[in-house]
N, C-alpha and C positions, 0 to 999 in steps of 0.2 A: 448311556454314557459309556462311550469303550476307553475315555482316559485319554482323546488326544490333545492336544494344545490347542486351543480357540485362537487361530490367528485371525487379523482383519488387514488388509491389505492397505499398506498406505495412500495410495491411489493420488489424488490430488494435491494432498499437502504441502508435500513437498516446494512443488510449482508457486505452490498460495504464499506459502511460506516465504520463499525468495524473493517474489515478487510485495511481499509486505513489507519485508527488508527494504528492497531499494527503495521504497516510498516512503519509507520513514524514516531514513536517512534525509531523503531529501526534505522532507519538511521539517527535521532535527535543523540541516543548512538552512532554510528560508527562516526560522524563529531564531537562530543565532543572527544570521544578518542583517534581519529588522532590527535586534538588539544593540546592533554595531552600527548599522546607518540609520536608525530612524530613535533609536533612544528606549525601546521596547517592545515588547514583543506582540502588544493589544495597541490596538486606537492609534494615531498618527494623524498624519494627513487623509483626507478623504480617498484620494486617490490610491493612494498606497495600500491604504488597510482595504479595500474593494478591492484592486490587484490579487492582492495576497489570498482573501479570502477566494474568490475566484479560483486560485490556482490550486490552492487546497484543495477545494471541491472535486478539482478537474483532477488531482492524483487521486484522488479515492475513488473516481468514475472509472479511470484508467486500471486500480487495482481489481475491483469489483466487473468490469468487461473482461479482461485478460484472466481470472479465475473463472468465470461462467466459460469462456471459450475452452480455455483448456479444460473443462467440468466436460466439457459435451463433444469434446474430440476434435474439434475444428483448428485450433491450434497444438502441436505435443508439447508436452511438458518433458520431463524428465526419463524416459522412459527408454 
Protein backbone atom coordinates (compact mmCIF):
# COMPACT_ATOMS: atom_id res chain seq x y z
CA UNK A 1 0.00 0.00 0.00
CA UNK A 2 1.98 3.25 -0.89
CA UNK A 3 -1.33 5.36 0.01
CA UNK A 4 -2.46 6.14 -3.61
CA UNK A 5 -6.13 6.77 -4.47
CA UNK A 6 -7.92 3.62 -5.88
CA UNK A 7 -9.51 5.05 -8.88
CA UNK A 8 -11.71 2.94 -11.37
CA UNK A 9 -12.33 4.37 -14.69
CA UNK A 10 -15.88 5.30 -15.61
CA UNK A 11 -15.71 3.59 -18.82
CA UNK A 12 -19.13 2.79 -20.16
CA UNK A 13 -21.53 4.26 -17.85
CA UNK A 14 -21.64 7.15 -18.83
CA UNK A 15 -23.04 6.06 -22.50
CA UNK A 16 -25.44 3.33 -20.46
CA UNK A 17 -26.46 5.88 -18.49
CA UNK A 18 -27.90 8.27 -21.28
CA UNK A 19 -28.93 5.94 -23.34
CA UNK A 20 -31.34 4.53 -20.15
CA UNK A 21 -32.36 8.16 -19.92
CA UNK A 22 -33.81 8.55 -23.25
CA UNK A 23 -35.53 5.07 -22.92
CA UNK A 24 -37.19 5.87 -20.10
CA UNK A 25 -38.41 8.86 -20.93
CA UNK A 26 -39.90 7.52 -23.55
CA UNK A 27 -41.71 4.89 -22.12
CA UNK A 28 -42.59 7.50 -18.93
CA UNK A 29 -44.45 9.25 -22.71
CA UNK A 30 -46.04 5.81 -23.87
CA UNK A 31 -47.56 5.05 -20.07
CA UNK A 32 -48.79 8.76 -19.75
CA UNK A 33 -50.59 8.42 -23.28
CA UNK A 34 -52.09 5.16 -22.73
CA UNK A 35 -53.39 6.93 -19.71
CA UNK A 36 -54.83 9.89 -21.82
CA UNK A 37 -56.04 7.90 -24.94
CA UNK A 38 -56.80 4.42 -23.73
CA UNK A 39 -58.00 5.28 -20.02
CA UNK A 40 -54.90 3.31 -18.32
CA UNK A 41 -51.85 2.44 -18.37
CA UNK A 42 -52.40 -1.87 -18.22
CA UNK A 43 -55.11 -3.85 -20.37
CA UNK A 44 -57.13 -2.03 -23.03
CA UNK A 45 -58.01 -3.10 -26.22
CA UNK A 46 -56.15 -6.14 -27.45
CA UNK A 47 -54.34 -4.51 -29.98
CA UNK A 48 -53.12 -1.79 -28.23
CA UNK A 49 -51.96 -3.24 -25.13
CA UNK A 50 -49.68 -5.94 -27.71
CA UNK A 51 -48.59 -2.82 -29.60
CA UNK A 52 -47.28 -1.35 -26.47
CA UNK A 53 -46.09 -4.28 -24.93
CA UNK A 54 -44.20 -5.01 -28.12
CA UNK A 55 -42.64 -1.68 -28.22
CA UNK A 56 -41.46 -1.86 -24.68
CA UNK A 57 -39.66 -4.90 -25.37
CA UNK A 58 -38.21 -3.32 -28.42
CA UNK A 59 -36.66 -0.12 -26.24
CA UNK A 60 -35.09 -2.30 -23.80
CA UNK A 61 -33.54 -4.55 -26.83
CA UNK A 62 -32.57 -1.23 -28.26
CA UNK A 63 -30.91 -0.09 -24.85
CA UNK A 64 -29.37 -3.56 -23.94
CA UNK A 65 -27.72 -3.67 -28.13
CA UNK A 66 -26.43 -0.10 -28.04
CA UNK A 67 -24.69 -0.74 -24.28
CA UNK A 68 -23.14 -4.15 -25.43
CA UNK A 69 -21.88 -2.11 -28.78
CA UNK A 70 -20.49 0.52 -27.11
CA UNK A 71 -19.06 -2.18 -24.21
CA UNK A 72 -16.96 -3.64 -27.01
CA UNK A 73 -15.95 -0.56 -29.02
CA UNK A 74 -17.86 -1.00 -32.11
CA UNK A 75 -19.81 2.05 -31.55
CA UNK A 76 -18.02 5.20 -29.26
CA UNK A 77 -19.56 6.36 -26.59
CA UNK A 78 -18.59 9.38 -24.87
CA UNK A 79 -15.07 9.42 -25.11
Amino acid sequence: MDGAPYKVPAGALAFSVFVFLIVAVICFVVIVARRVFIGGELGGPDVSKYWTGFFLFFLWFVYILLSTLQAYGIISGFN
